[in-house]
N, C-alpha and C positions, 0 to 999 in steps of 0.2 A: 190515608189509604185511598186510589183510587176505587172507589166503592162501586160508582156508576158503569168501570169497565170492568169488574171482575163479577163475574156470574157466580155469587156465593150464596147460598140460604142464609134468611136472616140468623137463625139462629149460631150459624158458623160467624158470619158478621160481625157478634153479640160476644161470643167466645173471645174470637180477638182481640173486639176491641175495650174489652177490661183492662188489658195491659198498655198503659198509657206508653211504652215504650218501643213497642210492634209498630213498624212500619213496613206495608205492602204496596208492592205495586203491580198494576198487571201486565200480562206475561209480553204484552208488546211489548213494554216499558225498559225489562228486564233483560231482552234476551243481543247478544252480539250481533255483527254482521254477520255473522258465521251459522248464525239460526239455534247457538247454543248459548243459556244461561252466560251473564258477563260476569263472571266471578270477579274479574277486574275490578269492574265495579262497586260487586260489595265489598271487598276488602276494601274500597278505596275510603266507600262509606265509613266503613269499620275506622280506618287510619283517619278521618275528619275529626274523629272526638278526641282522641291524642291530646294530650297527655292525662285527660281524665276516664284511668283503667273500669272503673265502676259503668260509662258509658259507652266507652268501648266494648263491657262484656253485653250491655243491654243489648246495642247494635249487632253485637254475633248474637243472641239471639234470638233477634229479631229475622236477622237471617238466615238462622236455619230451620225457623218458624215457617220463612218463604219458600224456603227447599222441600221441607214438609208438603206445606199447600201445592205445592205444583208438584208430585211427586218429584224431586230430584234429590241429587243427591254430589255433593263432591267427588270429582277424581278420584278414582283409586289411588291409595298410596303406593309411591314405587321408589323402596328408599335407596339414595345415592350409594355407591360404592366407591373406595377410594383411588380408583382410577378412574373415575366420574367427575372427580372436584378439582378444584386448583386451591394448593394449599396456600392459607394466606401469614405468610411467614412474621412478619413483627407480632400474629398473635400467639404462634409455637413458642416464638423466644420469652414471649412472656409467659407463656405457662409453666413453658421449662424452670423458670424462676420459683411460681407463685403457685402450682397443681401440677407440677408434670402426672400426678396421677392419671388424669385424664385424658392426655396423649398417647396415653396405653390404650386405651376402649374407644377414643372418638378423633375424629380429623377436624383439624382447623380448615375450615371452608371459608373460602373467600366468594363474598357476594358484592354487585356492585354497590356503592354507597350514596344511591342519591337521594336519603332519606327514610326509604324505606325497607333499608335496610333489612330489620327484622322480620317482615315480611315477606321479604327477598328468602334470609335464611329459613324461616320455617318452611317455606313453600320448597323451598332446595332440599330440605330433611324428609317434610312428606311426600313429594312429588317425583323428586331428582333432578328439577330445572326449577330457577328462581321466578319463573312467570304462572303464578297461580290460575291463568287461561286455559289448563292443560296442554299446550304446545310445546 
């Protein structure tokens, strides 16, 4: 925790830092060129513990400990429609197979794949665009 640049009372300090797995930093630290929170960057945080789910979830919420602190808060969600997405077809043909059930209620979204993938799709479900920057 930068401790020395966040203007916290001790006893908020104290609160924190019982959870050995809260990580803050201050709001210079945090924020874009854009002058807004880099969500970027904490998902990015978030996808560094990969493949261990348990630290992963510590790290979301540790982040949205940080959102807390600074009053913020995530993007509104704004969910895709399906004239919105580009369907990604090898995985329709595989549903068709194995759950066509689910081709009834949901679209195969194609997101790009260089890793983070999942990330890319949640942000595409909650947002409408794969860049969790809000853009």
């Amino acid at each position: 925790m930068h401790s020395n640049c966040i203007d916290m009372a001790y006893g908020t300090y104290a609160m924190y830092s019982i959870t050995d797995h809260y990580k803050f930093f201050c709001r210079h630290c945090i924020i874009a060129a854009s002058g807004a929170i880099d969500y970027a960057a904490m998902m990015s945080r978030i996808a560094s513990r990969a493949p261990d789910v348990r630290a992963m979830l510590e790290q979301a919420e540790s982040k949205q400990q940080l959102l807390w602190f600074y009053r913020d808060t995530l993007p509104d969600a704004c969910l895709p429609t399906r004239d919105s997405v580009s369907v990604d077809q090898p995985s329709v043909d595989l549903l068709k197979h194995r759950c066509a059930w689910l081709l009834q209620q949901y679209t195969s979204a194609s997101v790009a794949g260089d890793g983070n993938c999942l990330f890319r799709a949640v942000s595409l479900a909650l947002f409408g665009h794969e860049s969790a920057d809000g853009h």
